[in-house]
PAFILUM-606362 format. One record per residue (C-alpha): residue in one letter; chain; x, y, z. Coordinates in steps of 0.02 Angstrom, whole numbers, plus 32768, in hexadecimal, padded with zeros to 4 digits. Example, Ala and Ser with C-alpha at 12.3 -4.5 7.8 and 13.67 -1.06 7.14 Angstrom:
// PAFILUM-606362
(r A A (8267 7F1F 8186))
(r S A (82AC 7FCB 8165))
***
This chain:
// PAFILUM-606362
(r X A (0245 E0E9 F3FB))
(r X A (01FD E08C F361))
(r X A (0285 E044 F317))
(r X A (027D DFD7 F27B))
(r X A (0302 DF49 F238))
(r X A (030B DF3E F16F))
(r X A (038F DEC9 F128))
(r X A (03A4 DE5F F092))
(r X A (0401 DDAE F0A5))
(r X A (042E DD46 F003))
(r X A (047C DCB8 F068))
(r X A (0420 DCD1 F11B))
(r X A (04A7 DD23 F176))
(r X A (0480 DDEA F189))
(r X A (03D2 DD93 F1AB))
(r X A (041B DD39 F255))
(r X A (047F DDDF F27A))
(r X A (03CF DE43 F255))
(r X A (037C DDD4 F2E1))
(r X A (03EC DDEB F34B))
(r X A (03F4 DE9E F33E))
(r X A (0328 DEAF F334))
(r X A (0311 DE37 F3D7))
(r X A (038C DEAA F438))
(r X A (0324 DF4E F406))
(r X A (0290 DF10 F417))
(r X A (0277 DF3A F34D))
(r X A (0203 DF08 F2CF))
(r X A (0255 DEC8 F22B))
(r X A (0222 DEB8 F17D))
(r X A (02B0 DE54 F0FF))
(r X A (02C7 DEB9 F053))
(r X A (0284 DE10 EFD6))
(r X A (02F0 DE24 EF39))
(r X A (0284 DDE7 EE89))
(r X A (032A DDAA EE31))
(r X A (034E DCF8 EE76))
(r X A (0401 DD16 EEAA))
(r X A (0408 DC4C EEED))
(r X A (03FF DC01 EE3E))
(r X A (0481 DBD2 EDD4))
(r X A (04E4 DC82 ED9B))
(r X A (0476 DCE1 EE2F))
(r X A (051E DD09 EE88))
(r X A (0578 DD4E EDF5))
(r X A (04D5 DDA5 EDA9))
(r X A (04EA DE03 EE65))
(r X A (05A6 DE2D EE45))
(r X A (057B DE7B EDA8))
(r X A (04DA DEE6 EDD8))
(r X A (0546 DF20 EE60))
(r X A (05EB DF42 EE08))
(r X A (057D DF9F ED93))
(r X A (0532 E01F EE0D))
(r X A (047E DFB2 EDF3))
(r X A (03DE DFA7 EE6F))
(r X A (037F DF02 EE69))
(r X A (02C4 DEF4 EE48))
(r X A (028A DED5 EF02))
(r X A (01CA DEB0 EF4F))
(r X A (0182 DF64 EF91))
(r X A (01AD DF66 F051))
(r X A (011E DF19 F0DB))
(r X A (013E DFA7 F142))
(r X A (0159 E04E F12C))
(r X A (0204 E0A4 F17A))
(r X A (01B6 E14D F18C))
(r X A (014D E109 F215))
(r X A (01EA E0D4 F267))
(r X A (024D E151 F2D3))
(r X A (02DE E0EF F2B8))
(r X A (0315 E071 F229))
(r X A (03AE DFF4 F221))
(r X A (03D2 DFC7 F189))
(r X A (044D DF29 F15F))
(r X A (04AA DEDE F0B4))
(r X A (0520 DE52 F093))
(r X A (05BD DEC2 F043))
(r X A (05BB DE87 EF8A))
(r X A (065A DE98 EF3E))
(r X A (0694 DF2B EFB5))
(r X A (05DB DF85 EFC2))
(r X A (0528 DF5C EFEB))
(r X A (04BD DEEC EFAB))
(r X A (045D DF35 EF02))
(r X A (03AE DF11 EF67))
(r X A (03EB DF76 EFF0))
(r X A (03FC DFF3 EF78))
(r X A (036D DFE8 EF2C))
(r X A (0308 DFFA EFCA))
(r X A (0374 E0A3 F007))
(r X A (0358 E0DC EF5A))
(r X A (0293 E0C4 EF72))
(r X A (0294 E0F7 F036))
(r X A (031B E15D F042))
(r X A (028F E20D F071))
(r X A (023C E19D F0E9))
(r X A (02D6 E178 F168))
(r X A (02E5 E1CF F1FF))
(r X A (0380 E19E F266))
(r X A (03C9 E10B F227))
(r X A (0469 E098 F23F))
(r X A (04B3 E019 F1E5))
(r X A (04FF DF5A F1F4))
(r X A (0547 DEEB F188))
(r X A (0596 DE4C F166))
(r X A (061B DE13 F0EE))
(r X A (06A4 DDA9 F0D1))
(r X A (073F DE1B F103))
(r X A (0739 DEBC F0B6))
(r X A (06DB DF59 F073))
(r X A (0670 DF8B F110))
(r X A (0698 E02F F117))
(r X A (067E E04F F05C))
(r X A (05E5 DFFF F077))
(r X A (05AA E06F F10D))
(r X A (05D9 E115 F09E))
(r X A (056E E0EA EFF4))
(r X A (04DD E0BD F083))
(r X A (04DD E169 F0A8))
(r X A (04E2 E1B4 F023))
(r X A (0455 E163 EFC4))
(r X A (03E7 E16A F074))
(r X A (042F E23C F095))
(r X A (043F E20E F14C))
(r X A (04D4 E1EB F1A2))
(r X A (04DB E14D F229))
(r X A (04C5 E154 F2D7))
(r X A (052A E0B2 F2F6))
(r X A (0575 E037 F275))
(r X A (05A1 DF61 F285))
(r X A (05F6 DF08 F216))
(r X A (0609 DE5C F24B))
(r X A (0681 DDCF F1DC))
(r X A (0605 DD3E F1AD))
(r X A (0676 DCB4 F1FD))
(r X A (0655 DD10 F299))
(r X A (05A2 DD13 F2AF))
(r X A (058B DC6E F2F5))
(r X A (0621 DC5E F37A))
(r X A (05D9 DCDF F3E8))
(r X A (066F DD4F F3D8))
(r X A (05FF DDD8 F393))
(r X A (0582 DDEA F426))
(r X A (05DF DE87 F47F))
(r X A (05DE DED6 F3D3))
(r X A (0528 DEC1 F3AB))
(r X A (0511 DEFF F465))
(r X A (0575 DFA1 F437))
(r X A (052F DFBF F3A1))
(r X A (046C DF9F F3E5))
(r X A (049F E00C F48D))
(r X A (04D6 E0AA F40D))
(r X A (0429 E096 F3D5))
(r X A (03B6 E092 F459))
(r X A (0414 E120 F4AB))
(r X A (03A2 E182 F511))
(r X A (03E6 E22E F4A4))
(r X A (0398 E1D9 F409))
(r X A (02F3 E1B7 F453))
(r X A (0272 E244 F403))
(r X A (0228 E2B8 F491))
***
């Protein structure tokens, strides 16, 4: 199966998770590159607004395309209780190209499953497996059996295409 790992990381840590979860399915990945310099002064609160305001950021077109995918994980920081505006920006643009798709996230304590439900909607598909992993977490090794759950739901044999 021809699976496909698209994430977007403002401070580097759904980018860790997205390795992790690529390297254990043996996935390609391709990081969503936002235009709007959210790491400058303001850039944090610019992204509280745009998000609290239903807004998609102005993002680079994709290197690879997730229609030739058979599977596509997609992953957000949770912004203020939802994804990340270029996450939803990219499931805005792709949203006819997905497949089968599931979903991870990380965040600082809350807002995961609100999250996973506006990520369906705007991509019309609903998950085969979810994560959502707290960002003090990632680098204790706590959240290995997780990531090994949540890559094992989707590599399932029944998901493979015949």
């Amino acid at each position: 199966m021809k699976t496909l790992v698209v994430y977007y990381s403002r401070t580097g840590h759904v980018r860790e998770l997205a390795k992790k979860v690529a390297a254990a399915l043996g996935a390609d990945t391709d990081e969503i590159i936002d235009r709007d310099d959210r790491n400058r002064r303001g850039g944090y609160l610019r992204s509280v607004y745009q998000r609290i305001r239903g807004r998609s950021a102005n993002i680079e077109p994709a290197l690879k395309s997730p229609g030739g995918y058979d599977f596509v994980v997609v992953g957000t920081p949770v912004w203020v209780g939802s994804m990340s505006t270029p996450v939803r920006a990219y499931l805005e643009a792709h949203a006819r190209e997905l497949s089968k798709v599931a979903f991870f996230c990380t965040l600082g304590g809350s807002g995961a499953a609100t999250t996973f439900r506006k990520m369906e909607k705007l991509s019309g598909k609903t998950p085969v497996a979810t994560l959502a992993i707290v960002e003090r977490k990632l680098g204790d090794g706590s959240t290995q059996a997780e990531i090994a759950a949540f890559t094992a739901r989707i590599s399932s044999p029944a998901l493979v295409p015949a």
